[in-house]
C-alpha positions in Angstrom: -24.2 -9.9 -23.8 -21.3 -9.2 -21.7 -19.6 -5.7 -21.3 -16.1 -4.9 -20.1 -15.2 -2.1 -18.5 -11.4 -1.3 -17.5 -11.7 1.1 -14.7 -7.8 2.0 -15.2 -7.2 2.4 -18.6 -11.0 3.2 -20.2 -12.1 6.9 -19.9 -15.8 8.1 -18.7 -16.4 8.6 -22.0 -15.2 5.3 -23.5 -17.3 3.8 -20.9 -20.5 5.8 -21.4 -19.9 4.9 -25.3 -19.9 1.0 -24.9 -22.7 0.7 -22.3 -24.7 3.3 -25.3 -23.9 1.1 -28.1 -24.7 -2.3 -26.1 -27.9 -1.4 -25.7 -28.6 0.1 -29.3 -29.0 3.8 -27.5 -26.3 5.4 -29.5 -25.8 3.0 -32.5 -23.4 4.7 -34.3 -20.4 5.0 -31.5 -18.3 2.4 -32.5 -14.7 1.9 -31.0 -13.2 4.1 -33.7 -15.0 7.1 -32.7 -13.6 6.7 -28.8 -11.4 9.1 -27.4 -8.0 7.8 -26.8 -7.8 6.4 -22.9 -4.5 8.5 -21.1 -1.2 6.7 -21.5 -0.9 3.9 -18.4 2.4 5.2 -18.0 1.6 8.8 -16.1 0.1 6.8 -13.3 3.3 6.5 -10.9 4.8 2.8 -10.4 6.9 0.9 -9.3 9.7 2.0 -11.5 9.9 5.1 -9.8 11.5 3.6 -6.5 15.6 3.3 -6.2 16.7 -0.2 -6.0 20.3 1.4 -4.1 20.9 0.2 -0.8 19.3 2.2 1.9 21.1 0.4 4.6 20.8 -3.0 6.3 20.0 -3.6 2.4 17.0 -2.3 2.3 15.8 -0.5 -0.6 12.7 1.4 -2.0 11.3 -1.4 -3.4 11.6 -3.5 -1.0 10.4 -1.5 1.4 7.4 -1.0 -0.9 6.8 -4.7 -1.6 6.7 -5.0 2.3 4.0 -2.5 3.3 2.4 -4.1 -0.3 2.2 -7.1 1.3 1.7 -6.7 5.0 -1.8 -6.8 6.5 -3.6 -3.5 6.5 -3.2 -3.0 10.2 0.0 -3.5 10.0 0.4 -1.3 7.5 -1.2 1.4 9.5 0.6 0.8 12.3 3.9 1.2 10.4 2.7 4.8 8.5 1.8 6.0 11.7 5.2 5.1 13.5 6.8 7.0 10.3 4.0 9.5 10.3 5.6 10.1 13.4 9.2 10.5 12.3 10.2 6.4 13.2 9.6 6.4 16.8 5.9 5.9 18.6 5.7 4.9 22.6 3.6 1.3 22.6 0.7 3.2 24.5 0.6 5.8 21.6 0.0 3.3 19.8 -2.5 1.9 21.4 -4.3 4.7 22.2 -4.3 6.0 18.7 -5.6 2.3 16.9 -8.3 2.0 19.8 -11.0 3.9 18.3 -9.8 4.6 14.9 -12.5 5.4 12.4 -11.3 3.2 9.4 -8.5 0.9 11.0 -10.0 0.3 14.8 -7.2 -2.3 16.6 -8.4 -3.6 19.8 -6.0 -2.7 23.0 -3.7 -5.4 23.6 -3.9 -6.9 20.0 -1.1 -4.4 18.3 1.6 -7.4 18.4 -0.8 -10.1 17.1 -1.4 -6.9 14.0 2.1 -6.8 13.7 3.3 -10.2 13.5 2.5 -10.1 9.9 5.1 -7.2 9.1 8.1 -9.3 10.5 6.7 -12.7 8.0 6.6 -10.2 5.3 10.3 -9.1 5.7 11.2 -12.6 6.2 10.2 -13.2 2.7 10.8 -9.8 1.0 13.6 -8.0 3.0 17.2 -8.5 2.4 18.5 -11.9 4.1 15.6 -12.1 5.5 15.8 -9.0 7.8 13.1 -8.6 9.7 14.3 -5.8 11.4 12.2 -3.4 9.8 9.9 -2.4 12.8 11.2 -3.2 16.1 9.5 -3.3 19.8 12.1 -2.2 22.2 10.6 -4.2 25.3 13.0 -2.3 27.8 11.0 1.8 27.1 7.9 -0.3 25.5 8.5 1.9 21.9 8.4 1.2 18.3 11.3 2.4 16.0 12.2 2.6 12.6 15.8 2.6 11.9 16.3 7.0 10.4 17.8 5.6 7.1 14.8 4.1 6.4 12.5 6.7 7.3 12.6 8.4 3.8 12.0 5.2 1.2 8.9 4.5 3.3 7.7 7.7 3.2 8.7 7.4 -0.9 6.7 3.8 -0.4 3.8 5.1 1.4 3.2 8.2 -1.2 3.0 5.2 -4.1 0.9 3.2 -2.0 -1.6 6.3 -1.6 -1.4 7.4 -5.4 -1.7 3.1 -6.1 -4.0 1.6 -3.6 -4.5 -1.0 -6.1 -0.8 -2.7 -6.1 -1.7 -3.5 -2.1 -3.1 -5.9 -0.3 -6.6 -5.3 0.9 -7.3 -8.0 3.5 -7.1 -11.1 4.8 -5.7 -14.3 2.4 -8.4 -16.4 1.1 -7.8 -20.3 2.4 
């Protein structure tokens, strides 16, 4: 017998119904007598980010389909440079990924993290702009241009509410 469970559109209850009737527990729950699952569409998406130029023509979307696709260092690297308002010193950032809990980035190994947010933007920012995070070598500091600052933050609040629209790790050969 096989059982499928859709974790995103099946309630508990739909679930604990099924798994009943599979195995002859509860033999009268059939499918009819399920509560209706919630509507897919109150769970944010992607329609919910402007497609209007932010400037350098980025947009929401983009923007989301970047940190969507960018390694998830690099994608913590990037909230926490607009966590702190689009501008982080290179040893902040060092010193803050060092010993994180859940995203630990060796010292010395924050450009090698990042290299995959500039192939991203080759492929999904406008013209292939890749300024999107820049290293000013000169005061050793990160930036994000201000005009972007708010559709990542709009970016960042769908990944958190969407976790499952992003990629989780590295790409299988």
């Amino acid at each position: 017998m096989r059982l499928v469970i859709d974790t995103q559109s099946d309630t508990y209850e739909q679930a604990i119904a099924a798994v009943q009737a599979a195995y002859g527990f509860n033999p009268v729950a059939l499918a009819s007598d399920w509560p209706e699952a919630p509507a897919l569409d109150r769970r944010p998406g992607l329609e919910g980010l402007s497609v209007e130029d932010l400037g350098e023509g980025w947009t929401e979307r983009l923007l989301f389909d970047t940190i969507a696709a960018v390694m998830p260092g690099a994608r913590a690297v990037l909230r926490r440079v607009v966590d702190l308002g689009g501008m982080a010193s290179y040893d902040d950032i060092q010193d803050f990924f060092a010993d994180h809990p859940e995203t630990p980035i060796p010292r010395g190994r924050i450009g090698g993290t990042l290299t995959s947010v500039r192939a991203v933007c080759r492929r999904t920012g406008p013209d292939n702009n890749t300024r999107l995070l820049e290293l000013d070598d000169r005061v050793r500091v990160y930036r994000v241009a201000p005009v972007l600052l708010e559709g990542l933050r709009r970016a960042f609040a769908l990944a958190d509410a969407r976790p499952d629209l992003l990629r989780q790790g590295p790409a299988c050969p």
